[in-house]
N, CA, C and O of each residue as an XYZ file, in Angstrom:
372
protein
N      34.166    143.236      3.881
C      33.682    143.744      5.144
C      34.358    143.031      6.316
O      34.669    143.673      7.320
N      34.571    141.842      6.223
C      34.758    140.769      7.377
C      36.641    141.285      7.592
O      37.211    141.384      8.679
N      37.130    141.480      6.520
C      38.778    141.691      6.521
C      38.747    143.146      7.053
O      39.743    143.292      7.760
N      38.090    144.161      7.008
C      37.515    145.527      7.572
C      37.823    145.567      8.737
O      38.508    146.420      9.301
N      37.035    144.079      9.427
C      36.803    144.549     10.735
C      37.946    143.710     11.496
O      38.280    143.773     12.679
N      38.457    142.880     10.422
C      40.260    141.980     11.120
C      41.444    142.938     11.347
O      42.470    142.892     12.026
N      40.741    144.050     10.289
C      42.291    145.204     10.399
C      41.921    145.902     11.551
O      42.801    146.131     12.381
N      40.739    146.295     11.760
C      40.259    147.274     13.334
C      40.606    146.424     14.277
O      40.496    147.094     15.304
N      41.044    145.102     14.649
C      41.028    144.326     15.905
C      42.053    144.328     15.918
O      42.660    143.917     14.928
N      42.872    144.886     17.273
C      43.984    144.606     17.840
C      44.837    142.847     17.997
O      44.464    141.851     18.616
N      46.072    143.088     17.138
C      46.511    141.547     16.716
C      46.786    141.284     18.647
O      47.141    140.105     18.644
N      46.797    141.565     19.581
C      47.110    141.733     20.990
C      45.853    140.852     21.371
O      45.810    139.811     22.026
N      44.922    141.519     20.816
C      43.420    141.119     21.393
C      43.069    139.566     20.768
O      42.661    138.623     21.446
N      43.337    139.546     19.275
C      43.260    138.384     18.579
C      44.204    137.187     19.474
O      43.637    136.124     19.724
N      45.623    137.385     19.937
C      46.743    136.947     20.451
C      45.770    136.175     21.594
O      45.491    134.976     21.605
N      45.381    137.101     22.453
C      44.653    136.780     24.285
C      43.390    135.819     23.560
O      43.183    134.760     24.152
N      42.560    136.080     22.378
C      41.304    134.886     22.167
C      42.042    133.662     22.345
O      41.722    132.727     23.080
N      43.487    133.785     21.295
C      43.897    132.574     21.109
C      44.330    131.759     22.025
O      44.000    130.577     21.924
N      45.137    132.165     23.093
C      46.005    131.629     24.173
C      44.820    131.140     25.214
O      44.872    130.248     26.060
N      43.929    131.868     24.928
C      42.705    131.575     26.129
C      42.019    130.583     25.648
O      41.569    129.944     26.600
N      41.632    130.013     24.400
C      40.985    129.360     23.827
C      41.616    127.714     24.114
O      41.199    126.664     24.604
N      42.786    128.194     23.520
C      44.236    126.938     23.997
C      44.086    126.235     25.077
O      44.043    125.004     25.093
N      43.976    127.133     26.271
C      44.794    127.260     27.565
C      43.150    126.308     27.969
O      43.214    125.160     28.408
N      42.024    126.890     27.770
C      40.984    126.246     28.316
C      40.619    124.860     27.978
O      39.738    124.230     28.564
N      41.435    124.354     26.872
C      40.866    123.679     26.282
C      42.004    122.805     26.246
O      41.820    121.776     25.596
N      43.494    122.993     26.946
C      44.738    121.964     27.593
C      44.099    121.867     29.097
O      44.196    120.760     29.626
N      43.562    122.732     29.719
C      43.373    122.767     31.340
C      42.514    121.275     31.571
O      42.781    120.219     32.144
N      41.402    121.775     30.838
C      40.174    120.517     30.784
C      40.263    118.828     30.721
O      39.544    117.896     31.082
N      41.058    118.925     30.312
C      41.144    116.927     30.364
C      41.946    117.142     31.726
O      41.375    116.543     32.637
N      42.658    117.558     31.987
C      43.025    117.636     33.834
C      42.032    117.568     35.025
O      41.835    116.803     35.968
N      41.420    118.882     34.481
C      40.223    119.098     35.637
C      39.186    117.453     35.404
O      38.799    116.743     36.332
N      38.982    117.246     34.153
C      38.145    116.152     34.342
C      38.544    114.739     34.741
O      37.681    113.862     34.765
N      39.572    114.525     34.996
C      40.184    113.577     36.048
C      39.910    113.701     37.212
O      39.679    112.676     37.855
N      39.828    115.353     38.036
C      39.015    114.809     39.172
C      37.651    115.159     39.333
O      37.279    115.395     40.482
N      36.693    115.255     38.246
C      35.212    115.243     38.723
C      34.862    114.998     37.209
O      35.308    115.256     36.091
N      33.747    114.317     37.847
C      32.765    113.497     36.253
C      31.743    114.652     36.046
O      30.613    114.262     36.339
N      31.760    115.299     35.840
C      30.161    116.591     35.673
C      31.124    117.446     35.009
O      32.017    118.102     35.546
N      30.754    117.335     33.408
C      31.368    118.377     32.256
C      31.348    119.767     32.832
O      32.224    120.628     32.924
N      29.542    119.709     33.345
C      29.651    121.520     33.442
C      30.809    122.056     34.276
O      31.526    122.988     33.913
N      30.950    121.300     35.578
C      31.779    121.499     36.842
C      33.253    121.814     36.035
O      34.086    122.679     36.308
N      33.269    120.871     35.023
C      34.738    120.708     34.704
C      34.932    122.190     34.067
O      35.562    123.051     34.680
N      34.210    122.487     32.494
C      34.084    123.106     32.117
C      34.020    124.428     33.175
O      35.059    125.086     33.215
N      33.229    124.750     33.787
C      33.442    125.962     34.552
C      34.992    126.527     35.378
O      35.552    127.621     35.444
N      35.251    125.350     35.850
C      36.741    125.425     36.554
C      37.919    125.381     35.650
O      39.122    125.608     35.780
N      37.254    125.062     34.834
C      38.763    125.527     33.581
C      38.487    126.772     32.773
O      39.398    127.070     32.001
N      37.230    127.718     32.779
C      36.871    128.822     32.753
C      37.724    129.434     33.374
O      38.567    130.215     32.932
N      37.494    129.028     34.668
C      37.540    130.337     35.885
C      39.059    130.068     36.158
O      39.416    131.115     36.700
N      39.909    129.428     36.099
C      41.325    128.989     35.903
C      42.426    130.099     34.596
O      43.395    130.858     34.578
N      41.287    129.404     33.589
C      42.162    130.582     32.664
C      42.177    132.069     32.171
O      42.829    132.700     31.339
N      40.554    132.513     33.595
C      40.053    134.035     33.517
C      41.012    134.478     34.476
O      41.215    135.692     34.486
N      41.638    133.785     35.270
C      42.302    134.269     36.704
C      43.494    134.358     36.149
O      44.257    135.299     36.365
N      43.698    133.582     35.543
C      45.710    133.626     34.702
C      45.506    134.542     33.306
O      46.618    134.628     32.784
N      44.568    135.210     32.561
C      44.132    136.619     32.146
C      44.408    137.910     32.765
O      45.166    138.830     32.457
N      43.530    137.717     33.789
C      43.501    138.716     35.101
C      44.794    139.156     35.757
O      45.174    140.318     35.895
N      45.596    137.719     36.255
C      46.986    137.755     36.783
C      48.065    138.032     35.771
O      49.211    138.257     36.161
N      47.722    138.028     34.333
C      48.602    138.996     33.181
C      48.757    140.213     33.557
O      49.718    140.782     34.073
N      46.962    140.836     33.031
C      46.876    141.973     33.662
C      47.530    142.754     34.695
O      47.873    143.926     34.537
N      47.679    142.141     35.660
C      47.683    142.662     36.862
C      49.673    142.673     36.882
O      50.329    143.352     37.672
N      50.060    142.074     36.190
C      51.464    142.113     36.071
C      51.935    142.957     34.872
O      52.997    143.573     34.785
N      51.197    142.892     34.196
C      51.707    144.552     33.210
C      51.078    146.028     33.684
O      50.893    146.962     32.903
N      50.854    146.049     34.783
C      50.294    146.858     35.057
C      51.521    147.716     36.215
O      51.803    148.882     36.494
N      51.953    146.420     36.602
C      53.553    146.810     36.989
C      54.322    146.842     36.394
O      55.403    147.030     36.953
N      54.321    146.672     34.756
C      55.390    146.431     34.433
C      55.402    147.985     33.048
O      54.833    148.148     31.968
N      56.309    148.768     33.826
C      56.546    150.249     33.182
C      56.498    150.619     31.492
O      57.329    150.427     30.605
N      55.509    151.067     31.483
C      55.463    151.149     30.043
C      53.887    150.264     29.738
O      53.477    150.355     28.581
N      53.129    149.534     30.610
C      52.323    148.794     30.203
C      51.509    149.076     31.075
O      51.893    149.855     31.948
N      50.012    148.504     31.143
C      48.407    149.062     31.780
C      47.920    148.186     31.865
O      48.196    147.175     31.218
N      47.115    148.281     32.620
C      45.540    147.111     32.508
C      44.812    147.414     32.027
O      44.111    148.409     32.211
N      44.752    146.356     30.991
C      43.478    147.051     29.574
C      42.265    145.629     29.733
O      42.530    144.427     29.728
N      41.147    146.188     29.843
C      39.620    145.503     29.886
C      39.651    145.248     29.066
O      39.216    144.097     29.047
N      39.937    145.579     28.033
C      39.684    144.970     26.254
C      40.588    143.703     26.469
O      40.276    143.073     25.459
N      41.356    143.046     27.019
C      42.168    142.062     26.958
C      41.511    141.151     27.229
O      41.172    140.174     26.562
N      41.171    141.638     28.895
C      40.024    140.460     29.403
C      39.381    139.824     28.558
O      39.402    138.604     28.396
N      38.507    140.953     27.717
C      37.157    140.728     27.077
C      37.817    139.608     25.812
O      37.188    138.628     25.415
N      38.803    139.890     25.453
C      39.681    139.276     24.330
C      39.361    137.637     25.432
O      38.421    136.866     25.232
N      40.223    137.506     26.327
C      40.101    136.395     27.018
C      38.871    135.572     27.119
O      38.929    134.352     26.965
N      37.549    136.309     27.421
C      36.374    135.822     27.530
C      36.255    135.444     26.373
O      36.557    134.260     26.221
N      35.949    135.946     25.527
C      35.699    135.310     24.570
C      36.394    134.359     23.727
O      35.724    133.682     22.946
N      38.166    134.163     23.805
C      38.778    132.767     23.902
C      38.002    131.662     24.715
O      38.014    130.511     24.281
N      37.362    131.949     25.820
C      36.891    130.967     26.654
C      36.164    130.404     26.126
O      36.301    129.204     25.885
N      35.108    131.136     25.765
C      33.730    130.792     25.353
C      34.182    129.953     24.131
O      33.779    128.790     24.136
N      34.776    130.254     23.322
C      35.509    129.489     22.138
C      35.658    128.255     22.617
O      35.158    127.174     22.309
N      36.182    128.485     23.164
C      36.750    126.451     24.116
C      35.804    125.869     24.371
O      35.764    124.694     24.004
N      34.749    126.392     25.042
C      33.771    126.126     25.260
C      32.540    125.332     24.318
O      31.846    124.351     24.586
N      32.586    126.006     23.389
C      31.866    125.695     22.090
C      33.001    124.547     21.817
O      32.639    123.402     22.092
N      34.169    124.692     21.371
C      35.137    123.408     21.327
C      34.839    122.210     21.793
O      34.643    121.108     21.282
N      34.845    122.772     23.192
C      34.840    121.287     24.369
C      33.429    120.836     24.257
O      33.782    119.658     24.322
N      32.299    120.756     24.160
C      30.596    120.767     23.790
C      30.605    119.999     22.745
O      30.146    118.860     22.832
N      31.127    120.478     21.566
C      30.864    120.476     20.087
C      31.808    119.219     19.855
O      31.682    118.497     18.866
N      32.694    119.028     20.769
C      33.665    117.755     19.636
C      33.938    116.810     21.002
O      34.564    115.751     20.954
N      33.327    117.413     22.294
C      33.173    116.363     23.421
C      34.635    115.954     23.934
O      34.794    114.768     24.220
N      35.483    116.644     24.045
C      37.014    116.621     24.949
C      37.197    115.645     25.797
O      36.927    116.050     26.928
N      37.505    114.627     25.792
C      38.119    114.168     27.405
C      39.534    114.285     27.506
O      40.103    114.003     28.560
C-alpha cells in the first residue's frame, strides 16, 4: 500500500520536501546566532525557505514551458514542517 502511494507522488514533489527540509534545517544554526528564542529562530527559517519556494515558483512561471504549481508549495510546506520536527526532536544548534 505504502509503495502505491510512492508511485502516485510526483518525484518533483518528493524533490521540493527534500530541498525544503535541507534548506530549513542549513538556514537555522545561522538564524540562531542572532536571537536566542528557538521558536523565533525556527519560524524565520520557515518563512525564509517558504519565500525561496515561492520565488521558484514565481520564476518558472516565466520560464516557457513551465507554471506555478500549488502542489509544489504544499511539497515545500511540508519539507518545512519536516525540519521542524528535525530541529525539536534532535535540538539543532
Amino acid at each position: 500500500m505504502l509503495k502505491k502511494l510512492i508511485n502516485k507522488i510526483d518525484k518533483d514533489k518528493i524533490i521540493h520536501s527534500y530541498i525544503s527540509t535541507i534548506l530549513t534545517c542549513l538556514i537555522y544554526p545561522f538564524i540562531k546566532l542572532l536571537f536566542e528564542n528557538v521558536n523565533v529562530c525556527v519560524i524565520i527559517s520557515a518563512v525564509i525557505v517558504l519565500l525561496i519556494g515561492i520565488g521558484k515558483e514565481l520564476l518558472d512561471r516565466r520560464t516557457e514551458g513551465n507554471q506555478f504549481e500549488i502542489k509544489d508549495i504544499i511539497a515545500d510546506i511540508i519539507g518545512i514542517f519536516i525540519a521542524i520536527i528535525i530541529i525539536y526532536c534532535f535540538n539543532i544548534e
